[in-house]
TIBA-581291 format. One record per residue: x, y, z of N, C-alpha, C in turn; residue in three letters. Coordinates in steps of 0.2 Angstrom, whole numbers, padded with zeros to 4 digits, always signed. Example, Ala and Ser with C-alpha at 12.3 -4.5 7.8 and 13.67 -1.06 7.14 Angstrom:
<recs>
+0066-0028+0039+0062-0022+0039+0066-0016+0039ALA
+0064-0011+0035+0068-0005+0036+0064+0000+0039SER
</recs>
This chain:
<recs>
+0004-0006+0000+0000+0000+0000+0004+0006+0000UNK
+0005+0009-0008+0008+0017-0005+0005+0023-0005UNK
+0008+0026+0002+0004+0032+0003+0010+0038+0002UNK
+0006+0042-0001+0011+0049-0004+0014+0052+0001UNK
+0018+0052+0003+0024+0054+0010+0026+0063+0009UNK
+0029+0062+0002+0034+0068+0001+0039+0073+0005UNK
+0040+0064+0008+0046+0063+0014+0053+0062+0009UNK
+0061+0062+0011+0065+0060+0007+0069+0059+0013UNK
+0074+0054+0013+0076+0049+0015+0082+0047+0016UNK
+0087+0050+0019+0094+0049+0017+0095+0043+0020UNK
+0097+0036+0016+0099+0029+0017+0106+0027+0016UNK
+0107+0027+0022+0116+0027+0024+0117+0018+0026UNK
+0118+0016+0020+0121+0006+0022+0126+0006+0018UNK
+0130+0000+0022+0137+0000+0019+0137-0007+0012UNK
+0130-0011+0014+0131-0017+0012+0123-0017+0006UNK
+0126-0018+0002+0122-0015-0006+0115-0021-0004UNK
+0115-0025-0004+0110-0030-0003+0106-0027-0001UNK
+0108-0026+0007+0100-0024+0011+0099-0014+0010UNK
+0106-0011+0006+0102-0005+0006+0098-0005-0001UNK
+0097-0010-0006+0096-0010-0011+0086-0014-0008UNK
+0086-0017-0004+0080-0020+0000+0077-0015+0003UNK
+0079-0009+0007+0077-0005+0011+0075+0002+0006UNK
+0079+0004+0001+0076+0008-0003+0069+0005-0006UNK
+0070+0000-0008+0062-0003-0013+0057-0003-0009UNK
+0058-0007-0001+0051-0004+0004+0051+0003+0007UNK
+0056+0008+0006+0054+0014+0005+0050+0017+0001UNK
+0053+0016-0004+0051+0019-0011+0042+0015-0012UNK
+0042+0010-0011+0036+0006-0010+0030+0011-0007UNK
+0034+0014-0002+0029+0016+0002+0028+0023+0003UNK
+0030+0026-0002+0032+0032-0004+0037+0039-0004UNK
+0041+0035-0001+0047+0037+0003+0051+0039-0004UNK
+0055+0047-0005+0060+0046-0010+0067+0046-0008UNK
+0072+0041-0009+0078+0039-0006+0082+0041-0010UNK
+0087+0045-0005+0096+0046-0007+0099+0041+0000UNK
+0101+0035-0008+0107+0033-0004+0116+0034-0003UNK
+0118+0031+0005+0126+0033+0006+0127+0027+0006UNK
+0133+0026+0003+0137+0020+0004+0142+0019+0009UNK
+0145+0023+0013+0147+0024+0019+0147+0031+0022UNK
+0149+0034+0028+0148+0038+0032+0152+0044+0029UNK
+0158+0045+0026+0160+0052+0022+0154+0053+0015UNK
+0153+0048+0012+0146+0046+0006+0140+0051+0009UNK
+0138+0047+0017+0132+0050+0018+0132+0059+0021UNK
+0137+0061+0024+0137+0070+0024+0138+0073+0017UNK
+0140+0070+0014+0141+0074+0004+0135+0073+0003UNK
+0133+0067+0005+0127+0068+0000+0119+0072+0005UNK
+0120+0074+0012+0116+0077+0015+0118+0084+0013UNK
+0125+0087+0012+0124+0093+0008+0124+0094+0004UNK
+0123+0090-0003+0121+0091-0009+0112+0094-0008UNK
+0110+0086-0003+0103+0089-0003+0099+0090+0003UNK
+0103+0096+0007+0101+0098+0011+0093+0099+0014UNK
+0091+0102+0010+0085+0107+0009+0079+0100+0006UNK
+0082+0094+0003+0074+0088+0005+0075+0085+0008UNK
+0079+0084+0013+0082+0076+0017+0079+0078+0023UNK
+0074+0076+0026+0070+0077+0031+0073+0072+0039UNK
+0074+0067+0035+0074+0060+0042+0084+0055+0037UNK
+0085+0053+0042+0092+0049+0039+0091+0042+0043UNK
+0092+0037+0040+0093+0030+0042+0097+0029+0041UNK
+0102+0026+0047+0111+0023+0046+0112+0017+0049UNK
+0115+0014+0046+0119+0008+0047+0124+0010+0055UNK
+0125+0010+0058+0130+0010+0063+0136+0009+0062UNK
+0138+0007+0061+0144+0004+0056+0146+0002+0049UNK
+0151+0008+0047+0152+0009+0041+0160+0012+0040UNK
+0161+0010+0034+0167+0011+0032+0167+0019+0034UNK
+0173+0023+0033+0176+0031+0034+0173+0034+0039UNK
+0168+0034+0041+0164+0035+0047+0158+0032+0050UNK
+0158+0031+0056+0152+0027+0059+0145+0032+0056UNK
+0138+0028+0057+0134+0033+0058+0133+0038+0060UNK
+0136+0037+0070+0134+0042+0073+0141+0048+0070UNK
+0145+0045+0069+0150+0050+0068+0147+0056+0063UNK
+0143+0053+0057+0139+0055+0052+0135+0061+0053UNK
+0130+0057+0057+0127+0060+0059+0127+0066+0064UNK
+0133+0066+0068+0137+0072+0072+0140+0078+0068UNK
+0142+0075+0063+0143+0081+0056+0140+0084+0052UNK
+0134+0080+0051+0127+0083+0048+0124+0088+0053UNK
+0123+0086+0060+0118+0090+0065+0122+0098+0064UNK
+0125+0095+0064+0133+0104+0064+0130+0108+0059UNK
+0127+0108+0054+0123+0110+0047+0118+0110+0050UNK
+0113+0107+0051+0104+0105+0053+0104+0102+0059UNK
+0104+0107+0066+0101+0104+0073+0097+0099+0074UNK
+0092+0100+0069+0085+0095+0067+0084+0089+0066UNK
+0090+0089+0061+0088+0082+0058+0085+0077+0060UNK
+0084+0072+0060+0081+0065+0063+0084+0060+0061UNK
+0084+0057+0067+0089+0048+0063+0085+0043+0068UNK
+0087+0037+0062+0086+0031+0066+0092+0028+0063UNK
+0093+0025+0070+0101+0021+0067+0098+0011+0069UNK
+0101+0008+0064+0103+0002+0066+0106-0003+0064UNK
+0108-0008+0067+0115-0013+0067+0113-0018+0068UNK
+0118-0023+0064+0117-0031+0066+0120-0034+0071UNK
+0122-0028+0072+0128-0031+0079+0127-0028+0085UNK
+0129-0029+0092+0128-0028+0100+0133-0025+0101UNK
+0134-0021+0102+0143-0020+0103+0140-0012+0109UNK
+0145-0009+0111+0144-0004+0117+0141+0003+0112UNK
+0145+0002+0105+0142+0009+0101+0134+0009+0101UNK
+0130+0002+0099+0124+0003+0100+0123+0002+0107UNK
+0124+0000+0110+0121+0001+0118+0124+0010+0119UNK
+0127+0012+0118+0127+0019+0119+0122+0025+0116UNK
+0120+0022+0109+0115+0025+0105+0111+0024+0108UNK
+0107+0017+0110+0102+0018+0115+0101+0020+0120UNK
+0105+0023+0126+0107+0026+0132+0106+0031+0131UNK
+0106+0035+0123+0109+0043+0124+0102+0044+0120UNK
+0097+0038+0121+0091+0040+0119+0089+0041+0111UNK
+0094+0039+0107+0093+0039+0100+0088+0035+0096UNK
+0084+0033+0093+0081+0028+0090+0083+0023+0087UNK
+0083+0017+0087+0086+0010+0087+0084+0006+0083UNK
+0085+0002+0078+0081-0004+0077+0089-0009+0079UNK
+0086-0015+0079+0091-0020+0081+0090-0025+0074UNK
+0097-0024+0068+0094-0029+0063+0094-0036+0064UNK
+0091-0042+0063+0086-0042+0056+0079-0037+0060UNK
+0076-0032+0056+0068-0030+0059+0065-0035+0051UNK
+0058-0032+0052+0052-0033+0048+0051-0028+0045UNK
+0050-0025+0037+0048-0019+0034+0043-0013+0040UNK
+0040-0017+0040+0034-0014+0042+0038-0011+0051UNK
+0043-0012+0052+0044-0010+0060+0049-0003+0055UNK
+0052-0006+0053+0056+0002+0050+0049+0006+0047UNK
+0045+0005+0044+0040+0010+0043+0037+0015+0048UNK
+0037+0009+0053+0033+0012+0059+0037+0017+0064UNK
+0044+0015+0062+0050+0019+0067+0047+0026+0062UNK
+0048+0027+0057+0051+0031+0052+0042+0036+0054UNK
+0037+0034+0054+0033+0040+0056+0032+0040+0062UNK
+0034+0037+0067+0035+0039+0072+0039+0044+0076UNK
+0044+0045+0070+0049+0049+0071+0049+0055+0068UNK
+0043+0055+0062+0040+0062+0057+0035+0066+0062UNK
+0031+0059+0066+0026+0062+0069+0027+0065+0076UNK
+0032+0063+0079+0036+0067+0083+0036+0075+0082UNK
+0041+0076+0076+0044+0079+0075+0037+0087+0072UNK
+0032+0085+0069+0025+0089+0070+0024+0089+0074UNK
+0024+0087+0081+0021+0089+0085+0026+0093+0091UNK
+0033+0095+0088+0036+0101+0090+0033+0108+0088UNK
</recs>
């Protein structure tokens, strides 16, 4: 079922398969995605496009820089922004991301649970 979003999506994965999986249930569902292929990738391409990228979804681990690193040089540019970070892996980086209160999934999820992170994190963000 797609519903018109006229959301855009900065999709930071380091591993082509599942960003190439996660763009198509984006786009499915009305999502317009720019993808990173690692974390220097994902701040070039958030300043390229600044001005549509509303929400960013990142891998945690990634070549030249982690997510949060990413996403710590993006915020520098846009206070705003929004992330949802997630990993296949356990390690203290994401126990940290979850402490410091940042939004999480734990891979493997189910489409439909990234969907539900992703407006729950739009509808937060209307309701400032």
């Amino acid at each position: 079922m797609k519903e018109a979003t006229g959301v855009t999506i900065l999709l930071c994965e380091d591993d082509e398969i599942v960003r190439g999986l996660y763009r198509k249930i984006l786009e499915l569902n009305g999502f317009a995605v720019i993808e990173a292929v690692d974390g220097d990738d994902a701040v070039a391409k958030y300043l390229e496009n600044r001005d549509t990228i509303r929400i960013m979804v990142s891998d945690v681990i990634m070549p030249k820089k982690t997510g949060r690193q990413a996403y710590e040089e993006i915020k520098k540019t846009n206070g705003g922004i929004k992330v949802i970070f997630n990993s296949g892996y356990s390690s203290e980086s994401t126990k940290k991301l979850q402490d410091d209160g940042f939004n999480y999934l734990q891979k493997p999820y189910e489409p439909q649970l990234l969907l539900a992170k992703i407006r729950e994190v739009l509808a937060e963000e209307s309701q400032v």
